[in-house]
N, C-alpha and C positions, 0 to 999 in steps of 0.2 A: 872557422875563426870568424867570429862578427867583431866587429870594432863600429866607432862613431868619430866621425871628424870635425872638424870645427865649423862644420853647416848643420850640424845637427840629427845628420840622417845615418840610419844603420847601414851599416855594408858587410856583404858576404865575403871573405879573402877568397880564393880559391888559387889553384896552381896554373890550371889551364883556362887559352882565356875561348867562352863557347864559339862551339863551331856555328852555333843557329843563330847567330850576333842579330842579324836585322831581323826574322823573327821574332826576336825577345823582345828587342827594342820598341815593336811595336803591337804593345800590351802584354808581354808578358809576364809573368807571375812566377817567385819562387814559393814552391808548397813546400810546408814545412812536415816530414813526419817522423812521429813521437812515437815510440813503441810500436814501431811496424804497421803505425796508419797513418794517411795521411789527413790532418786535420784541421791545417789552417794556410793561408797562401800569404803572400804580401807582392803586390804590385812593384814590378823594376822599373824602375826612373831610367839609370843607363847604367854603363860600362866603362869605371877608372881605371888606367892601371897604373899601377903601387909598385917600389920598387922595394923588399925587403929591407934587411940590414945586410944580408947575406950576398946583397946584390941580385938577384933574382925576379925576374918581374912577373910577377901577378896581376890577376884582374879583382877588383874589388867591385863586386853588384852590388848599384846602389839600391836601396829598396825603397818604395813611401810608407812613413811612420804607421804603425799600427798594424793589426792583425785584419783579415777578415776572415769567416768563421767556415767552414766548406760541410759537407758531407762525409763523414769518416769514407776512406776507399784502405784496403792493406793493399799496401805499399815497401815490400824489403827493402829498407835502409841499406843508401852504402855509406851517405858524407852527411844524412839527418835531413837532405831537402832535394830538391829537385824541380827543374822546370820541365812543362807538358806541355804535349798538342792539345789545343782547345779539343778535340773529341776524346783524348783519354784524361782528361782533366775531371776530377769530382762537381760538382755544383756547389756553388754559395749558399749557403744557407740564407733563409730569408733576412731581411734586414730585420732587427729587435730581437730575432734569435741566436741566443749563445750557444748554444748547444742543442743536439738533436733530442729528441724524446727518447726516452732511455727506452730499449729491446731488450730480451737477453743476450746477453753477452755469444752465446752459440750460436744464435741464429744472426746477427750480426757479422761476426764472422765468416758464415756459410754462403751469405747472401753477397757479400764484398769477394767472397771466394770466386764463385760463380758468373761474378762482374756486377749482379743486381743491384748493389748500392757503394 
């Protein structure tokens, strides 16, 4: 569930609130992935929590506005995003680039299988 509050910024609802709290807090990233790859991140600001309707408290990560662009990595989805350890985290793509240079799709794949991209 993403929602926006009246500061403007996106936030992730989630149920549990993370165990890596100070971690995250200091630079971490939720990666976003789309079709079983991971391919884009966005920077957490901090950690709200939100009490439902239901009465339920959750935490709401806040994110900084905007995408930034990574390296496709496959990645099995369970909730569509996920935060990483800086060493299994993909890389940023270069800044002015939106997208990687297109591979085939199989070797892509095999290479992200492997760990190689």
């Amino acid at each position: 569930m993403r929602a926006a509050a009246t500061d403007g910024l996106n936030r992730h609802i989630t149920r549990m609130w993370p165990k890596r709290e100070p971690e995250i807090l200091q630079g971490g990233s939720i990666y976003w992935v789309i079709k079983g790859v991971i391919q884009a991140r966005q920077p957490i600001l901090r950690l709200d929590e939100v009490v439902g309707e239901d009465g339920i408290r959750r935490c709401a990560i806040v994110m900084k506005p905007g995408l930034i662009r990574t390296q496709h990595a496959l990645k099995r989805p369970f909730q569509g995003w996920r935060y990483l350890k800086q060493e299994d985290a993909p890389a940023d793509l270069p800044k002015g680039h939106t997208h990687e240079e297109p591979i085939p799709a199989e070797l892509s794949a095999a290479l992200a299988e492997i760990g190689v991209r």
